[in-house]
N, C-alpha and C positions, 0 to 999 in steps of 0.2 A: 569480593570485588573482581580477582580473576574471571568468573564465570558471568558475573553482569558486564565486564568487556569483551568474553568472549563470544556471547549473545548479541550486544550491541556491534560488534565489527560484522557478524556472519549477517544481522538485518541490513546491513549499510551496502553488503557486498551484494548481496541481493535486490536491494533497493536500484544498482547501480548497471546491473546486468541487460536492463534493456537499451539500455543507451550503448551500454557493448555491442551488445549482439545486431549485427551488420545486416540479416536475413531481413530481405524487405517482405513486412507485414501486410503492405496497404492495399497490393491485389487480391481483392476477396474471388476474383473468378479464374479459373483454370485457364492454361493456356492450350490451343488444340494445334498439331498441325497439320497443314494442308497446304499445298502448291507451293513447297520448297519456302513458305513464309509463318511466322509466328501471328496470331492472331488469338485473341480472346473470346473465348467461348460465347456464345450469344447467352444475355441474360434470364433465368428463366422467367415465365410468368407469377405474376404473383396469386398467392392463393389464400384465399381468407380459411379461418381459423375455422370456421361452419363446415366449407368443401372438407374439410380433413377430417374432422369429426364426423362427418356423412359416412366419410369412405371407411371411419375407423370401425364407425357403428353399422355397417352394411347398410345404409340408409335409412337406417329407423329413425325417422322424423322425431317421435318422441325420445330419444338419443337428444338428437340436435337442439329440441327445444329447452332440452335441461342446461345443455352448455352455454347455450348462448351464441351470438355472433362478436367477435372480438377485431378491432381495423389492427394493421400493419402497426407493429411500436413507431416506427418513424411518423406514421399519420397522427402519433399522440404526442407527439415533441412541441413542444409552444416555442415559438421563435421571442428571442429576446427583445421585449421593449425599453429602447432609446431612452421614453421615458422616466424610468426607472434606475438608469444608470447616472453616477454622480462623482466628482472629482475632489476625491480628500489630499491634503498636504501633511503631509505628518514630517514630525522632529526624528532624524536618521539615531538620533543619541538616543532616543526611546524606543525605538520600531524593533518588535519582537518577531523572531522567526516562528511560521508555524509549526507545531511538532509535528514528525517524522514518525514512521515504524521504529525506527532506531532509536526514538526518546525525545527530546525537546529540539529546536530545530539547529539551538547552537552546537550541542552535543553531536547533532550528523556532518554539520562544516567542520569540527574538530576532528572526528574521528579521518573523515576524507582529506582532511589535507593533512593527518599525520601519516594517511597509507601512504598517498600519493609516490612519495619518492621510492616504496618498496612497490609498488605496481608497476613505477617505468624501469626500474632495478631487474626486477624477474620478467620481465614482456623478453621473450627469445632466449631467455636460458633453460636449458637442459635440466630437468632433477627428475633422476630414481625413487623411486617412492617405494616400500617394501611395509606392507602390510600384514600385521601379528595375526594368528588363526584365530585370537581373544574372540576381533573383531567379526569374524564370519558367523559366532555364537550367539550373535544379539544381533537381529535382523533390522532393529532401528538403528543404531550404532551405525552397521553397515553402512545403511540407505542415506544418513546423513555425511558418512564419511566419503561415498561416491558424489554426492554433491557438492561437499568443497573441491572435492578432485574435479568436480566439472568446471566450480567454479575458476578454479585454476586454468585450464585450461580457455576457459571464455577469457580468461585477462591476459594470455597471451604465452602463457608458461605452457613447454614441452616437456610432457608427461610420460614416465617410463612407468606402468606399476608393474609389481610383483605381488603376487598374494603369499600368503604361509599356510601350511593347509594339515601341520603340525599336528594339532586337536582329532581335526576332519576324519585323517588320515586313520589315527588311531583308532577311532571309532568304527573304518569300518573295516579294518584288521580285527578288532573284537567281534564286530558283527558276524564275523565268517566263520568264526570259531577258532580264532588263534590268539595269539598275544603277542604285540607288538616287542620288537629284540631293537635296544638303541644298547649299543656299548663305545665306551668313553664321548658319549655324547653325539654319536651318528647312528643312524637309522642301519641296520641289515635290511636290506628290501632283496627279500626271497619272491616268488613269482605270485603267492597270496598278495606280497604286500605292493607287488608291483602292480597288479588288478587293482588293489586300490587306488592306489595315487591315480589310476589312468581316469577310472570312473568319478574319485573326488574334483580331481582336475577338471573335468568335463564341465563336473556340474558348477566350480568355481565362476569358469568362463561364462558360464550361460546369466551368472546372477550378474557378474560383472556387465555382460554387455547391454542387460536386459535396465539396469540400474542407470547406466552413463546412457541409454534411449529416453531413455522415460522422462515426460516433458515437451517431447519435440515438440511438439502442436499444443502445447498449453503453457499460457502466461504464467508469471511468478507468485507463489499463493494459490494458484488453482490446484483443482482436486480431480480424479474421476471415481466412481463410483466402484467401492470395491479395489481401492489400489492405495497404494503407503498416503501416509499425511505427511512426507518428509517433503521440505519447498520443492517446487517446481523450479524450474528455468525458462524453458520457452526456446528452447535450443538443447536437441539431443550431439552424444562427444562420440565422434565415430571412433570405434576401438579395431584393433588391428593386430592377428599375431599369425604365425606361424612357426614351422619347421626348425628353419632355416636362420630363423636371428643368433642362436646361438647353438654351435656344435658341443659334445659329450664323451667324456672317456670315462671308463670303470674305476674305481678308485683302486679296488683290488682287494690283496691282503695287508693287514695290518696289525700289527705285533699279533702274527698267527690265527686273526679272524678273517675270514670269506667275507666281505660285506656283498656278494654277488652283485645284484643290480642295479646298486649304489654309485650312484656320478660324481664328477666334477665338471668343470666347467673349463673345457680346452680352448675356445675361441669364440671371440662376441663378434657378428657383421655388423660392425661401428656404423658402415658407411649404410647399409638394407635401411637400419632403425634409423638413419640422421634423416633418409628419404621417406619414409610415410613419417617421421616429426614432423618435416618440411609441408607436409601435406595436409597439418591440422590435427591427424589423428592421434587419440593415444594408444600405445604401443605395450601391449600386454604379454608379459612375458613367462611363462607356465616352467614347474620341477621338470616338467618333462623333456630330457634333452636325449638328440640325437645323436648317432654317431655314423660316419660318411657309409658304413656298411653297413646302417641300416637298424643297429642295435637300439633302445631304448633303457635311459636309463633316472632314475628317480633323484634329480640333482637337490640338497639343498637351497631354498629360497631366499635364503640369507645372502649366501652360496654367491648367487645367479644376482640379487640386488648390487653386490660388492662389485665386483667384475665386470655387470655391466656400464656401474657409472662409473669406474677406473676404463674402459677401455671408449668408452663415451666422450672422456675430460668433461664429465657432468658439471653443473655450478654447485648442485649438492645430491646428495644422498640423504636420504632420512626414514629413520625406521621409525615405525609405530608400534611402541611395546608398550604395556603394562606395566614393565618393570623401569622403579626411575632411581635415579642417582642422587641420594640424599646426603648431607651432612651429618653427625652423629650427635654435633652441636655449632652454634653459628660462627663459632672460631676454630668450627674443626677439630677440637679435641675429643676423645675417644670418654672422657667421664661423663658427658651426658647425654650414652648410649639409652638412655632407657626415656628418652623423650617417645610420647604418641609419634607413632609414624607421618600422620600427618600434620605434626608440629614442628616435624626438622626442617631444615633450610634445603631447597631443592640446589643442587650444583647447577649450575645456568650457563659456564661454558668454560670447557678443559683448551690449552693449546695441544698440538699432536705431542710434542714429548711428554705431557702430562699424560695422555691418554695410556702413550706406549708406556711409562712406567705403572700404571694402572692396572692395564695389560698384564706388566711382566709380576705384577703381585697376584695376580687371582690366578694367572697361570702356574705360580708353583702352589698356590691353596689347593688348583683341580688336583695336580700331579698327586698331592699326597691323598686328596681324597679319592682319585680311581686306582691309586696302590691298594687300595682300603677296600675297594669295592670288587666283588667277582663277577666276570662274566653273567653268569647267571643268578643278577641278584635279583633279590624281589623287590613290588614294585614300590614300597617304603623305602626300600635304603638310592632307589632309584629316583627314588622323589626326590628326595634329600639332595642328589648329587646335581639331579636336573633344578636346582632352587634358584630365584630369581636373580641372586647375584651371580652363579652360572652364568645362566640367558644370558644377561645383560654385560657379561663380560664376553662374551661370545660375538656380542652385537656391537661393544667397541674395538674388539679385534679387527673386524669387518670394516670398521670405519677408521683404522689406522691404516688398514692395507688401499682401502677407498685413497684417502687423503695424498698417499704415499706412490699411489698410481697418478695423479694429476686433477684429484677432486679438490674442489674450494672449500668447501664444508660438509659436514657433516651433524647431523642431530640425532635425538632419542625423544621422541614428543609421545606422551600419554595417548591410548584413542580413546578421545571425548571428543563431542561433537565441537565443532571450532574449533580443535587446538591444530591442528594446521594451518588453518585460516592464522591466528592469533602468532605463532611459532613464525611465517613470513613476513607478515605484515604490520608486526606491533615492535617496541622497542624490547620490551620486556617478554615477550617470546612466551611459550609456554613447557616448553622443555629444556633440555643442555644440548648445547651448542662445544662441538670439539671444531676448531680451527685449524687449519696450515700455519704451520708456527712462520708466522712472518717474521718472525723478531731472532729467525735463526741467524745466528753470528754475532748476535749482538750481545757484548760485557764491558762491564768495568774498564776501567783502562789502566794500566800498570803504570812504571817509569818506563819500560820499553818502548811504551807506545808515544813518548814526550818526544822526539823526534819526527815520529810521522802523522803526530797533529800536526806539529808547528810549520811542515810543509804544506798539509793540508790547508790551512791558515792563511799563511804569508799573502797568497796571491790576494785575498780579499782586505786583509790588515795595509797594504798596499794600495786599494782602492779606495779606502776609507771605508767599506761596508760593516769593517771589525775596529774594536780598537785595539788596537796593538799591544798582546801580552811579552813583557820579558821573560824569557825562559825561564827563569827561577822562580816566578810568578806560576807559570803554567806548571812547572813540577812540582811547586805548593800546593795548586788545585789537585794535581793528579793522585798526588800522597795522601791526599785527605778525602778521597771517593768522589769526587766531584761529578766525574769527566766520563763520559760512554764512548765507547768505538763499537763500530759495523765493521768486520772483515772477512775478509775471504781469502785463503791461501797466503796465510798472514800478511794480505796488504790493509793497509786501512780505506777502506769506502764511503767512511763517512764520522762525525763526531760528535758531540753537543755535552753540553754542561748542566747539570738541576744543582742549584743548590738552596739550601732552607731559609730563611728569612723571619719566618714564625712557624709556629707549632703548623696554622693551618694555612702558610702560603711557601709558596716557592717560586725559581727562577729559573727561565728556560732561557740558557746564551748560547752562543758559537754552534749553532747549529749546522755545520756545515758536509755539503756531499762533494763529493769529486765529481769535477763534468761529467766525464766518462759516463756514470750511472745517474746524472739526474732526470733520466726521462723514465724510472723503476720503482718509484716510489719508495725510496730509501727514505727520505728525507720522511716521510709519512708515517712508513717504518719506526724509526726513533721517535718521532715524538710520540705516538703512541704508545710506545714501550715507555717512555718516562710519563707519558701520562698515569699510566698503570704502576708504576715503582712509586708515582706520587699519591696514586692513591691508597695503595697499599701501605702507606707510610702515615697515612691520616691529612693529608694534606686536599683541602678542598680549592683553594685559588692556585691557581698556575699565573704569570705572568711572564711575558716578552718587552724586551725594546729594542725600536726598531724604526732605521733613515731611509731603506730600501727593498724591502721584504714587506709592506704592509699586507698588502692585496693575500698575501700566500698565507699570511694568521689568518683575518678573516675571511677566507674561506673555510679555515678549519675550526671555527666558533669562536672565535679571536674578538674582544669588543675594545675598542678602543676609549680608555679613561683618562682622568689625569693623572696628574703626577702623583696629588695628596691621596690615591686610591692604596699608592703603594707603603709596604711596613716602611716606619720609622729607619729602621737600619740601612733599609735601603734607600731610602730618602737623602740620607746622609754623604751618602757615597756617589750620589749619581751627578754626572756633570749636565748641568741646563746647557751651557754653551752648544753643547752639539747637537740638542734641536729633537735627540729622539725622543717618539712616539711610542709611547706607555700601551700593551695591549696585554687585557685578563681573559681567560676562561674558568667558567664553575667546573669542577670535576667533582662527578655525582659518583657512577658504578659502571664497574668496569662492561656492563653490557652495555653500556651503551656506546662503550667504544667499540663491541663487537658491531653496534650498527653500523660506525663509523666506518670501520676497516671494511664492511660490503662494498661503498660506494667507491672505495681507492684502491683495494686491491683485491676485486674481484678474479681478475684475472694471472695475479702473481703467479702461484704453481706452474699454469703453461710455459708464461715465459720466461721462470728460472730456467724449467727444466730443459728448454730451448736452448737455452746456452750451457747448458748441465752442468747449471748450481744445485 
């Protein structure tokens, strides 16, 4: 089903791109200039099908008699008779959509208006893209993976890539008659290996920019002869790179190895790369970095991905590996490790603490296995060390330091064709999703904390928005786990109550923020985190009530029921007199609150760290 929606989204976006693309089609003739004014080329004469066949055939008449004489297609067009035209009335409860390339015609209004709010979501936001060398090895792969990258780009998204050239690289280190040297997981790039990188690089660039041209002058579906079968556009993506986007310093020695020509990444021109964005283009960014004296040096891609969308405040970063992040069983337990690989449950999305402890496990796994490993080991025990859960812990390091720089998100998406496409624009994604732990500061609430709820409180228990708990009440709730707080620098910023009802419903009360912070999305904050704690608890209905708050549920999927929708227990206890307004939502999985949290706190990271929370 994955892959028959991720087919069905990539037709739909396709389907959808000439109505994007802005380039007006309808002048078929050149524009010439002359006398400081714009004028249209004069039209040519027209020439039948015979003249051309004369001149093909150098005039041999018997040529020409074979071919035939053929009018102009326009002189073969029949104009529509009036006649013939007639006015049906059909019942709207019955009227079927025609099908689409994308499948039946209802199936293409559903899928566009589920994109819809992730197309006006990414229209102007920044994301890193960093590209696995998998993908450079399979030349259709590629071709269709530059075409969601264009696609993306036609829909409005500012495009950073990175290629990895990993594989490339290797190969033609071998080809030269050497052997590639990576110790504890970095490249030595000696001046063989540095010839490499410069020439793979080269040729990276050329595939990349030759891939995001192609199409300029041919509609969607078209073909030319002798050229990929991967979709067309009908709009070539100007790419853009040089020198100068990012600067370069030697890595050096490390625990008593030379890595010679081996970089890092000392500084990204945030502001260079924000100006050709601005411009439409995307902005391609090569291992190969500079240093102000002129040095070259062979930086990681991974490296160079990281750093640029931390020094960017990207909206995300997202790599395309091979290597994915699977469960061992669908509750997580370690006994049934010996499921088919492609029968475990994919991880779908870590928050940053989860990551960094993730992180800090595989990182002491490597430690003991590069204790294990010498210098010059052969390329089995090398294999082993460079193994996919390596990689890929390699690759969420990169996206802890991403996040922890001022990125919004971060991914690990498979390269199949559409899974980027699928992974932005669908709820269910097609990779994991690691997060900005929005829900930092948020816990339990102690007996400490019964004081400065109840100040929190008062003001509204006062306006009648609450009902007024007695303190003894409230440190009943609080002793019994009721009660959450948001703080910071141990004040409380905010509060709210879950408590159970039935096995599968619960109760969201007192949700309350402090002025000070309600323009930050705390209040979004919390409930999301209890949305999540409720789910995790098996609990599928959430419910609120509520005299003046309505409007702020239903926007957050909040439906308004009655009374009798609510458990019995609850039923019992609630006073009609006071008039509130009963509102439920279903709580399904927890991604789909990751969809939720795009639309509210896209931009949280900048402006904690603006105030530097």
């Amino acid at each position: 089903p994955r892959c028959r929606s991720m087919s069905a989204l990539l037709s739909l976006l396709l389907l959808l791109l000439p109505l994007l693309h802005t380039t007006a089609l309808h002048t078929t003739r050149p524009l010439h200039l002359g006398g400081g004014r714009l004028r249209k080329a004069p039209r040519a004469p027209r020439v039948r099908f015979a003249a051309a066949a004369s001149a093909s055939a150098g005039g041999d008449e018997e040529g020409l008699a074979d071919l035939g004489s053929l009018a102009p297609v326009g002189e073969l067009l029949k104009p529509l008779d009036p006649q013939l035209v007639s006015v049906v009335e059909q019942d709207p409860s019955v009227f079927t959509l025609p099908a689409t390339q994308a499948g039946g015609g209802d199936r293409f209004v559903e899928l566009f208006r589920s994109c819809a709010p992730y197309i006006k979501m990414h229209q102007g936001r920044t994301i890193v893209l960093h590209i696995s060398s998998l993908v450079l090895e399979h030349s259709s792969l590629f071709e269709e993976t530059m075409v969601d990258l264009s696609i993306l780009s036609l829909l409005g998204v500012r495009v950073v890539l990175v290629v990895g050239m990993h594989g490339q690289v290797d190969d033609a280190v071998r080809a030269a008659g050497a052997e590639p040297q990576i110790v504890g997981g970095r490249r030595v790039s000696d001046a063989n290996t540095l010839r490499a990188v410069q020439q793979v690089s080269g040729e990276v660039r050329a595939r990349v920019e030759a891939a995001l041209a192609r199409g300029r002058h041919a509609p969607p579906g078209g073909s030319e002869r002798g050229a990929s079968s991967a979709p067309r556009l009908g709009a070539g993506v100007d790419v853009v790179t040089s020198n100068a986007l990012y600067s370069a310093q030697p890595v050096g020695v490390l625990s008593g190895v030379d890595f010679k020509s081996t970089g890092e990444v000392r500084r990204v021109d945030a502001d260079k790369i924000h100006a050709y964005l601005d411009g439409g283009a995307v902005v391609l960014l090569t291992s190969l970095g500079y240093s102000a004296s002129g040095e070259v040096y062979n930086v990681p891609a991974v490296e160079v991905a990281a750093r640029a969308a931390g020094a960017l405040k990207a909206s995300k970063l997202i790599y395309l590996t091979g290597a994915r992040l699977v469960m061992h069983s669908q509750l997580g337990g370690a006994g049934a490790s010996a499921l088919p690989v492609d029968q475990r449950p994919l991880v779908q999305s870590m928050r940053l603490a989860e990551a960094r402890e993730l992180v800090r496990h595989w990182d002491a796994r490597s430690e003991v296995a590069a204790a294990r490993l010498p210098e010059t080991a052969d390329p089995a025990a090398r294999s082993r060390y460079e193994s996919a859960e390596f990689v890929v812990g390699g690759l969420c390091k990169r996206c802890v330091e991403a996040l922890s720089s001022g990125v919004n998100r971060a991914h690990l998406v498979p390269p199949a064709p559409g899974a980027l496409l699928q992974e932005l624009y669908t709820l269910d994604g097609a990779g994991t999703l690691i997060a900005y732990d929005v829900y930092d500061g948020i816990r339990i609430a102690t007996a400490a904390d019964v004081p400065g709820i109840a100040e929190l409180t008062a003001p509204l228990e006062e306006q009648g928005v609450l009902i007024p708990r007695p303190l003894h009440e409230l440190t009943r709730d609080v002793h019994q786990g009721f009660y959450y707080v948001l703080t910071r620098d141990a004040n409380i910023l905010a509060c709210a109550m879950l408590k159970r009802y039935a096995l599968d419903c619960a109760e969201l009360g007192c949700l309350v923020v402090s002025p000070r912070y309600r323009k930050e999305g705390r209040g979004d904050s919390m409930l999301s985190f209890l949305e999540r704690t409720a789910i995790s608890a098996g609990v599928s209905r959430l419910f609120a009530l509520s005299t003046r708050t309505m409007q702020w549920f239903t926007e957050r999927g909040f439906v308004e029921v009655p009374v009798s929708e609510l458990p019995e227990r609850r039923q019992r206890t609630i006073n009609l007199a006071r008039g509130s307004k009963v509102f439920m939502k279903g709580l399904n999985s927890p991604r789909e609150l990751d969809a939720e949290e795009l639309f509210w706190a896209a931009d949280a990271p900048q402006s904690r760290q603006a105030r530097g929370g």
